[in-house]
C-alpha positions in Angstrom: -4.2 10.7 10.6 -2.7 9.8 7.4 -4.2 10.4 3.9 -3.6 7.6 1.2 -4.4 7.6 -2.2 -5.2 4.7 -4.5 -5.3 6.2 -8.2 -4.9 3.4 -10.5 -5.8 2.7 -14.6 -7.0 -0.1 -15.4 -8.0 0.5 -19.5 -7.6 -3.3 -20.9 -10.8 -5.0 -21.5 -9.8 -7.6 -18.5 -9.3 -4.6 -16.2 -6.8 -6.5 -14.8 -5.1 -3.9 -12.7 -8.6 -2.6 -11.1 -8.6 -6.1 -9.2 -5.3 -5.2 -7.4 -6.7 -2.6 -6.3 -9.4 -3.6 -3.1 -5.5 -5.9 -2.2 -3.8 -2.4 -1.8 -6.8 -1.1 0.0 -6.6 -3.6 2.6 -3.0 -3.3 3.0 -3.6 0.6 4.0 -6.1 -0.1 6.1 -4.6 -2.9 8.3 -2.5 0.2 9.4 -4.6 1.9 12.1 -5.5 5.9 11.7 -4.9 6.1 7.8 -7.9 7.4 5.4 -7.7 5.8 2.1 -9.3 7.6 -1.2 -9.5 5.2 -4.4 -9.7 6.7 -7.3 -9.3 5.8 -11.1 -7.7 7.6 -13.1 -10.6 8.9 -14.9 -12.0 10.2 -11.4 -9.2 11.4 -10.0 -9.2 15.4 -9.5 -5.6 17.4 -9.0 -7.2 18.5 -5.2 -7.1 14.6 -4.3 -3.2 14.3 -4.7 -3.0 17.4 -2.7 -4.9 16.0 -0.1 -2.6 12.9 0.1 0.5 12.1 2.4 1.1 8.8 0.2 0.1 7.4 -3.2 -0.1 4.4 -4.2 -0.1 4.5 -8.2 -0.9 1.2 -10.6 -1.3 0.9 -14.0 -1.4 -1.9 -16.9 1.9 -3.1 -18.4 1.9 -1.7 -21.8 4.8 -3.0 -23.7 6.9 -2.5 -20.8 5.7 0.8 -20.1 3.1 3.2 -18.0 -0.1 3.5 -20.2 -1.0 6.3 -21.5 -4.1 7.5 -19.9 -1.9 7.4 -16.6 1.2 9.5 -17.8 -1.3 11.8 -19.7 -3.0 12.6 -16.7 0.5 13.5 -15.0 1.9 15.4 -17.8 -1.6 17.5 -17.8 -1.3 18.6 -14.5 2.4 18.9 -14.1 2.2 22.5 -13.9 -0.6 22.5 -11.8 1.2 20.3 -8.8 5.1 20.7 -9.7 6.5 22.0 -5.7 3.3 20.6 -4.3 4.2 16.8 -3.8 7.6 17.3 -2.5 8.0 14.8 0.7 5.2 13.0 0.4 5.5 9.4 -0.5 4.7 7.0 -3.7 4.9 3.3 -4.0 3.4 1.8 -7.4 1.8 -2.0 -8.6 1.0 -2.8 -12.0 -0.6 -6.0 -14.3 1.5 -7.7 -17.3 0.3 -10.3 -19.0 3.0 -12.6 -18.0 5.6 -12.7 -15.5 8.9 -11.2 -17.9 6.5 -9.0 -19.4 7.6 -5.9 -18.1 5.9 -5.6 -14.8 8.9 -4.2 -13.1 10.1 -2.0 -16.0 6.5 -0.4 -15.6 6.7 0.0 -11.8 10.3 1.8 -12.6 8.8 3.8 -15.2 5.8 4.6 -12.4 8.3 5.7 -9.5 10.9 7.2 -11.8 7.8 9.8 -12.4 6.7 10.3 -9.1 10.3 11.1 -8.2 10.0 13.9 -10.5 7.0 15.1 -9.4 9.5 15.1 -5.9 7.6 11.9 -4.0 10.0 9.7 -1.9 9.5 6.4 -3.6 10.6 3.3 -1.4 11.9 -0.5 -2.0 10.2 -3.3 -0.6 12.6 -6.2 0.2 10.0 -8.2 1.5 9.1 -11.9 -0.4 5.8 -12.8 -0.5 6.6 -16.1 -1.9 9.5 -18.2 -2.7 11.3 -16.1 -5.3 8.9 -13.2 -5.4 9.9 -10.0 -4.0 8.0 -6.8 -4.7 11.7 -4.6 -5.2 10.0 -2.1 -7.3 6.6 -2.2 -6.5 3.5 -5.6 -7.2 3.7 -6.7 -10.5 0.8 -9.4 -11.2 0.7 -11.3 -14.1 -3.3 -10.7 -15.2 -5.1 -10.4 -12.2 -4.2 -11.4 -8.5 -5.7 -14.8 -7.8 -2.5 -17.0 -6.1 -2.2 -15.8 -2.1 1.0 -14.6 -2.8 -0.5 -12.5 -5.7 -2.9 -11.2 -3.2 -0.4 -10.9 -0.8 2.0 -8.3 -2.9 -1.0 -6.0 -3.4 -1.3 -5.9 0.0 2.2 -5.7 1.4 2.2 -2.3 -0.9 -0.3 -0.7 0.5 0.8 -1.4 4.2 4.1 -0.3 3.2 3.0 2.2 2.3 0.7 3.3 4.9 3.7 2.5 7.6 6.3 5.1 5.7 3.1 7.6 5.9 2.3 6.6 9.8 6.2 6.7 10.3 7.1 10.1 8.5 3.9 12.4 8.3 2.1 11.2 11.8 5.4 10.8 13.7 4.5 7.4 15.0 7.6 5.6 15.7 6.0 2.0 16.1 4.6 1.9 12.7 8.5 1.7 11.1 8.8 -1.3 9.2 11.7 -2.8 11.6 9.3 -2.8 14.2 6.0 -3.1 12.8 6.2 -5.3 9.4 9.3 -7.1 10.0 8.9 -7.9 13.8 5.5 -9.8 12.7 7.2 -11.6 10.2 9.9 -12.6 12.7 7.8 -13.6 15.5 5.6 -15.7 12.8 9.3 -17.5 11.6 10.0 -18.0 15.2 
C-alpha cells in the first residue's frame, strides 16, 4: 500500500492554498491502495515524512517564493531527515494571487528543495485546460473554483499517487502511459 502525504501552508488570511488541498486529496485517492495523511504545516511531525513514499507539498506564492513558515520547517529538520528521503517522491501546488504572479517560480523553488532533501520530483505534461499545463506542479490563482482549477489539484495528487503505485508498490498498470494517459485517450477517441 502506498503512503501519501499532503503537508501544505496556507498562512494568508484567505487561506487560499488550504482549499487546494481536499483537490489533491481526491486525486490520491482515485488511485486504489494509497493511504493519504494531510497535514499542515503547523501539524506536521518529522515521523510523518518518514512514514511517506510520496509528498505532495503546497504553499502560498509569496513574492515569487516558498513562504516562510514552509522552508523554516525544512531547514529545522534538515539534519534530522537528510539520507532519509532519498527515492521517495515529491510533487508540489501552490496559490498566487494572479496568474504571472509567481505560481510556477514557487512550485520550482518547492521541488528544487525536495530535490535536496533527495525526493524524485516529476513533470506533469498534462493540460487541464486550453493553455494550462501543470509543468512544475498546480499553480491557482486565489483559490480553486474554475473545473480546470479543480482539475490541476487533482491531476497532482493522482500523479502522484501513480509514480508511488508504480515505483514503491511495483504495480505496473498504475504507470501514467497506461493508467492516466490511456483514459485520456479513450475519452478523446
Amino acid at each position: 500500500m502506498g503512503k501519501i502525504l499532503i503537508m501544505y501552508d496556507s498562512q494568508s488570511d484567505r487561506k487560499f492554498t488550504s482549499t487546494m488541498v481536499p483537490y489533491v486529496e481526491q486525486g490520491a485517492c482515485s488511485v486504489p491502495g494509497m493511504e493519504v495523511r494531510v497535514r499542515s504545516v503547523k501539524d506536521c511531525h518529522t515521523e510523518d515524512v518518514y512514514w511517506a513514499d510520496g509528498i505532495a507539498v503546497g504553499c502560498p506564492t509569496h513574492f515569487a517564493n516558498i513562504s516562510w513558515e514552509m522552508k523554516k520547517w525544512w531547514d529545522d529538520r534538515c539534519l534530522d531527515i537528510w539520507f532519509k528521503t532519498d527515492g521517495k517522491f515529491a510533487c508540489s501546488f501552490t496559490s498566487a494571487g494572479s496568474y504571472g504572479g509567481g505560481g510556477e517560480l514557487t512550485c520550482q523553488a518547492l521541488n528544487v528543495m525536495m530535490m535536496n532533501f533527495g525526493y524524485f520530483v516529476f513533470g506533469i505534461t498534462d493540460y487541464v485546460y486550453k493553455k494550462q499545463s501543470l509543468h512544475y506542479g498546480a499553480v491557482v490563482a486565489g483559490e480553486p473554483r474554475e473545473q480546470h482549477e479543480t482539475e490541476a489539484c487533482r491531476r497532482v495528487g493522482l500523479r502522484l499517487a501513480e509514480w508511488v503505485g508504480y515505483y514503491m508498490d511495483g504495480n505496473k498498470d498504475l504507470h501514467p502511459l497506461k493508467a492516466t494517459y490511456k483514459r485520456f485517450w479513450e475519452l478523446a477517441d
